[in-house]
C-alpha positions in Angstrom: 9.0 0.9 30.5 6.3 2.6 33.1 8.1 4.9 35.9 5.8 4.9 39.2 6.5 6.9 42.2 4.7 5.3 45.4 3.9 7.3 48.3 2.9 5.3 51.3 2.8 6.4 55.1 6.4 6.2 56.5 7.2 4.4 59.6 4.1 2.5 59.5 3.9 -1.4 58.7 0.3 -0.9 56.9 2.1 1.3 54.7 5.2 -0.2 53.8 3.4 -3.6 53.0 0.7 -2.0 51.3 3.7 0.0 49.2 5.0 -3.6 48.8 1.6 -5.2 47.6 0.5 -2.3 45.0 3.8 -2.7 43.7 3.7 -6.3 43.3 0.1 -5.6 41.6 1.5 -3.2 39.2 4.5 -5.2 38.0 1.6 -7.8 37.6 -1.0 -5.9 36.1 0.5 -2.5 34.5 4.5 -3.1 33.6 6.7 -5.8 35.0 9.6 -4.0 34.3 8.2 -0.4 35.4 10.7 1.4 37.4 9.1 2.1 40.9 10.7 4.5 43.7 9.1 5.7 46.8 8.7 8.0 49.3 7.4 7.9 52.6 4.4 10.4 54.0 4.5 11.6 57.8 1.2 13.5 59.4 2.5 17.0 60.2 0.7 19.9 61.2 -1.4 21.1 57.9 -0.2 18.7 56.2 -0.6 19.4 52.6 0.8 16.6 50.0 3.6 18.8 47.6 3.5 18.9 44.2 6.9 17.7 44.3 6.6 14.6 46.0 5.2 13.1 42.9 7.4 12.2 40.0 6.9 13.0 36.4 4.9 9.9 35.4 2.2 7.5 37.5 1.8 8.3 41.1 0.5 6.5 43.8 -0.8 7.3 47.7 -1.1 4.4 49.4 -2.5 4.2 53.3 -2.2 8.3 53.4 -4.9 10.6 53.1 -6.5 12.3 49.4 -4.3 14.8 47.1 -6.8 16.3 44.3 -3.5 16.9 42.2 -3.5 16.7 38.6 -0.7 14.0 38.4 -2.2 11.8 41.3 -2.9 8.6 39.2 -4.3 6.1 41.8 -5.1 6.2 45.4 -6.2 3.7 48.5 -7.3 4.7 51.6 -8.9 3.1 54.7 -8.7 5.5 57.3 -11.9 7.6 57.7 -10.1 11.4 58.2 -9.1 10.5 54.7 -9.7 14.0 53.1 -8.1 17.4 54.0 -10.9 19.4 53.0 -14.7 18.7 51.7 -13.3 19.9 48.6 -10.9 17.1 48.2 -13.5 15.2 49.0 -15.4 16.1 46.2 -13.0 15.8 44.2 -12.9 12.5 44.6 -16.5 11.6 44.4 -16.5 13.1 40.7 -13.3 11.4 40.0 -13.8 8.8 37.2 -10.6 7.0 36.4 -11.6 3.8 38.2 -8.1 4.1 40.0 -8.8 5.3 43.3 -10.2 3.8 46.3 -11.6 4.4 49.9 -13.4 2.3 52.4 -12.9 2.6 56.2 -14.0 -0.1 56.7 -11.0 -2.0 56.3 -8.9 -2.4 59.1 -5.9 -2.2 56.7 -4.8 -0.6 53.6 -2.8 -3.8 52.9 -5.7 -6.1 52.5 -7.7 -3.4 51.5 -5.4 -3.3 48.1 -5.5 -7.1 47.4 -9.1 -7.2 47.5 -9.5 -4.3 44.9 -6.7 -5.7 42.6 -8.5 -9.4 42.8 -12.1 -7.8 42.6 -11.5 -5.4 40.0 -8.7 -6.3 38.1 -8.7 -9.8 38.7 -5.1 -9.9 40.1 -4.3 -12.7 42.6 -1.2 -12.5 44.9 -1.2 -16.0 47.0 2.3 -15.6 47.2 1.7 -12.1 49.3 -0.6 -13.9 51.8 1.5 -14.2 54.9 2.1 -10.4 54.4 -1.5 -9.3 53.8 -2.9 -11.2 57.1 0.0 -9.8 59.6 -1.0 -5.8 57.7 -4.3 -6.6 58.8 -3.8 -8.4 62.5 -1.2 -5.3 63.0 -3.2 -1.9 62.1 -6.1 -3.3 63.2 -4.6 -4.3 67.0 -6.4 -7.6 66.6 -3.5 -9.4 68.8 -5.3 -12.3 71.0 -4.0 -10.0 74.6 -1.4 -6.7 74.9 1.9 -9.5 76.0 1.5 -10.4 72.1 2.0 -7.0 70.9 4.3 -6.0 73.2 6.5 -8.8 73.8 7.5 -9.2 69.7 8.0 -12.7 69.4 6.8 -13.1 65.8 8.6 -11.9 62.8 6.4 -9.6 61.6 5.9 -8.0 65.3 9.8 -7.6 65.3 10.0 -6.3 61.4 7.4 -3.5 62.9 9.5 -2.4 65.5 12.2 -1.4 62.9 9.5 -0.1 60.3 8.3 2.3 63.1 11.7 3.5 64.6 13.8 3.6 61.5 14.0 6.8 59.6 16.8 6.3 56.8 14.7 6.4 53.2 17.0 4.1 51.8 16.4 1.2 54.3 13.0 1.4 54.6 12.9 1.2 51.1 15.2 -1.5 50.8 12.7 -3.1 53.0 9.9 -2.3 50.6 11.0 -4.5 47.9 12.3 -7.6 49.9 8.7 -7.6 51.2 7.6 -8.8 47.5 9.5 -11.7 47.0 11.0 -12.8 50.6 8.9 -14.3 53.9 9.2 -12.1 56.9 10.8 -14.3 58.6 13.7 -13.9 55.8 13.1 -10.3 56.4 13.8 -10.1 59.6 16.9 -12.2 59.7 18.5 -10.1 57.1 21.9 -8.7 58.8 20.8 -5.4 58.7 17.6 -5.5 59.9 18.4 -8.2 62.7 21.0 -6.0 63.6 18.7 -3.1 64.0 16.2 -5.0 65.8 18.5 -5.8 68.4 19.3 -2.0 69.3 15.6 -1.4 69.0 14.4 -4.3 71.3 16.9 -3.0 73.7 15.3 1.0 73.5 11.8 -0.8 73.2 12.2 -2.2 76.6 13.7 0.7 78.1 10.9 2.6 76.8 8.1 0.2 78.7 9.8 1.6 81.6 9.5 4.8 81.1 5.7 4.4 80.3 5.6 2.5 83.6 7.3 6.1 85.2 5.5 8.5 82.9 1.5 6.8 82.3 -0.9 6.7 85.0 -4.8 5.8 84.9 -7.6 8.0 85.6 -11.3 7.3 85.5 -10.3 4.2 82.8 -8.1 6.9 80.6 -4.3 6.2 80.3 -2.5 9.7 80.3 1.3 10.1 79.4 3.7 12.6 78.5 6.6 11.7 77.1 7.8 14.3 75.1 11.1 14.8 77.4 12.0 11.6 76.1 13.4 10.1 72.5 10.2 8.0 72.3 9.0 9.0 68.4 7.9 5.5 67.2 7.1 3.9 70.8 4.7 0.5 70.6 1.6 1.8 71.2 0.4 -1.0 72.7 2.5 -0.7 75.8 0.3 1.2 78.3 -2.9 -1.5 77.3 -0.1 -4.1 78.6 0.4 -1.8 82.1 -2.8 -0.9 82.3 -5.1 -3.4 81.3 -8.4 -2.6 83.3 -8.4 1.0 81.1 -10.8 1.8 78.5 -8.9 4.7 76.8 -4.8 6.7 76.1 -4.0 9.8 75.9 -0.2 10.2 75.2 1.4 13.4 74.3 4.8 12.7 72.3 7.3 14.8 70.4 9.7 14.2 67.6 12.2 16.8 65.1 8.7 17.1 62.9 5.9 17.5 65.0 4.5 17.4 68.6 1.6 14.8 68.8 -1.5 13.4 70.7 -2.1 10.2 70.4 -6.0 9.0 71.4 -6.4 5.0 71.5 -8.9 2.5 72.6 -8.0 -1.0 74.6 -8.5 -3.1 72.1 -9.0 -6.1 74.8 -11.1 -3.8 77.4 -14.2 -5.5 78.3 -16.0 -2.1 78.5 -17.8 -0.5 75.2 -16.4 2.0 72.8 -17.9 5.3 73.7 -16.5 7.6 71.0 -15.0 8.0 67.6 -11.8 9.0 68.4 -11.0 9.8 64.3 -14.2 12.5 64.9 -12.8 13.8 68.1 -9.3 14.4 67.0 -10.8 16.0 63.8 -12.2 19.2 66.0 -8.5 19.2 66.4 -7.0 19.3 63.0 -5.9 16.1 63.4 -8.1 12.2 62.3 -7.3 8.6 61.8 -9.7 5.5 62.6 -12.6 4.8 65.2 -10.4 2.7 67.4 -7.3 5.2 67.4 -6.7 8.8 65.9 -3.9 11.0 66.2 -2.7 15.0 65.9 -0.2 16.7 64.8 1.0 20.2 65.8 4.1 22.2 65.1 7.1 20.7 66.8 7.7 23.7 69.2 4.1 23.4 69.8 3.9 21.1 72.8 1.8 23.3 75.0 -0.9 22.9 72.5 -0.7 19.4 72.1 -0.5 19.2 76.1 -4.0 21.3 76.0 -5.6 19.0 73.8 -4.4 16.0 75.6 -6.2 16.9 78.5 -9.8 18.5 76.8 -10.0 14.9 75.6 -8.7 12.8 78.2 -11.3 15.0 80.5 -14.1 14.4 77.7 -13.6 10.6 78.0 -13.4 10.3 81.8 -16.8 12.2 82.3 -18.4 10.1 79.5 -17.1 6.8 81.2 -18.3 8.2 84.2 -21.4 9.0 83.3 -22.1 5.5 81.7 -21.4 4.0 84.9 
């Protein structure tokens, strides 16, 4: 029997399901009865990947960005700030196990995994389908208007509220492994994530006020700080649904782990993407996607985040301007 440690990008429904569909591939493909634990991944300051995250067999990352460790066994990426370094980067280019993959252009790891294991190891998962397409209409914002994503009337909106907010290992991981076999809809109407949903919704709509306090639009940019306030894991869809005429947000949040900046684009604004927010946030340490990007300071600190926040929220206002 295989062991296989899976590390995936906690608090992130991309992540979870795409821990839940490389699992199901493995048990598929490598071991059915391999024993599989996880641990979740969280962007922090520098983040380096540990050498003792992994276990002592296989190891996978999964919707988290490169580790050039020895004991790194496969890998899949989407998100184009996926290397720490041009070393690691390197490193990967002259890797030749065949077991590790990266293509931004996928707008989620999730489906990004199914169509590696069908294409190159010829490993179906119909039964994962439901999962796969609500991965990819999630991390890639590709709701029909901002009420969708904000409102959470479908299970899988409602089972990403939880993913996002909850931070007990044993829960999320709990969650992990229903996703292989169960609908969402099971899922979500499991006792003890229904009963977490409910406290959630209830915070979740509490928190849409306090963006309605906090956010205000300049120039087509969304500013906020909210880092006075227990907002880590806030829908970030929420000032689009406020502000709907914007183009761009700029949040500023904080949480026990890190202070962050958070850089989005409308996803329903009628205007043109000017930027790549992933290349603007990397002159900051920080990366993540075209669309949205994100970085991470120490938690203490704020003031830098708070700087940041406002060279890019400047940046973006004078370049809408000037496009005018």
């Amino acid at each position: 029997m295989k062991k296989l440690r899976v590390l995936y990008h906690d608090n992130c429904f991309d992540g979870v399901s795409s821990a839940a569909v490389f699992s199901c591939f493995y048990k598929r493909h490598v071991d059915p009865d391999a024993a599989i634990e996880y641990e979740g991944l969280t962007h922090k300051a520098g983040q380096l990947i540990g050498e003792e995250l992994f276990g002592d067999s296989e190891n996978v990352i999964v919707d988290f960005k490169y580790s050039a460790s020895q004991r790194l066994t496969w890998w899949f990426d989407h998100h184009e700030s996926a290397f720490l370094s041009p070393q690691d980067e390197a490193h990967f280019r002259q890797d030749k196990s065949g077991l590790k993959f990266h293509d931004p252009g996928y707008k989620s790891c999730t489906k990004f995994i199914a169509y590696i294991t069908e294409k190159v190891f010829s490993v179906q998962m119909p039964d994962l389908e439901e999962l796969i397409y609500w991965a990819d209409i999630i991390d890639g914002a590709q709701f029909p208007d901002a009420r969708t994503a904000v409102e959470l009337k479908a299970p899988a909106l409602k089972l990403m509220l939880v993913i996002e907010a909850s931070h007990q290992r044993e829960f999320i991981h709990k969650i992990i492994q229903d996703l292989q076999h169960r609908t969402l809809a099971q899922v979500v109407d499991d006792p003890a994530v229904k009963s977490r949903f409910d406290v959630l919704y209830a915070h979740h709509t509490e928190s849409i006020e306090i963006m309605r306090k906090e956010a205000k639009c300049i120039g087509g940019v969304i500013e906020f700080d909210v880092s006075a306030y227990d907002l880590d894991g806030y829908n970030k869809f929420i000032p689009y649904y406020l502000f709907p005429e914007s183009v761009y947000c700029v949040g500023v949040s904080r949480s026990s782990v890190r202070s962050k900046v958070s850089v989005g684009t409308n996803p329903w604004s009628k205007r043109p993407r000017q930027h790549n927010l992933a290349k603007l946030c990397e002159k900051y340490g920080g990366g993540g996607h075209s669309v949205v990007a994100a970085i991470s300071f120490k938690p203490d600190a704020i003031d830098s985040a708070r700087a940041a926040a406002r060279e890019i929220s400047g940046k973006l206002q004078a370049d809408l301007k000037a496009s005018q």
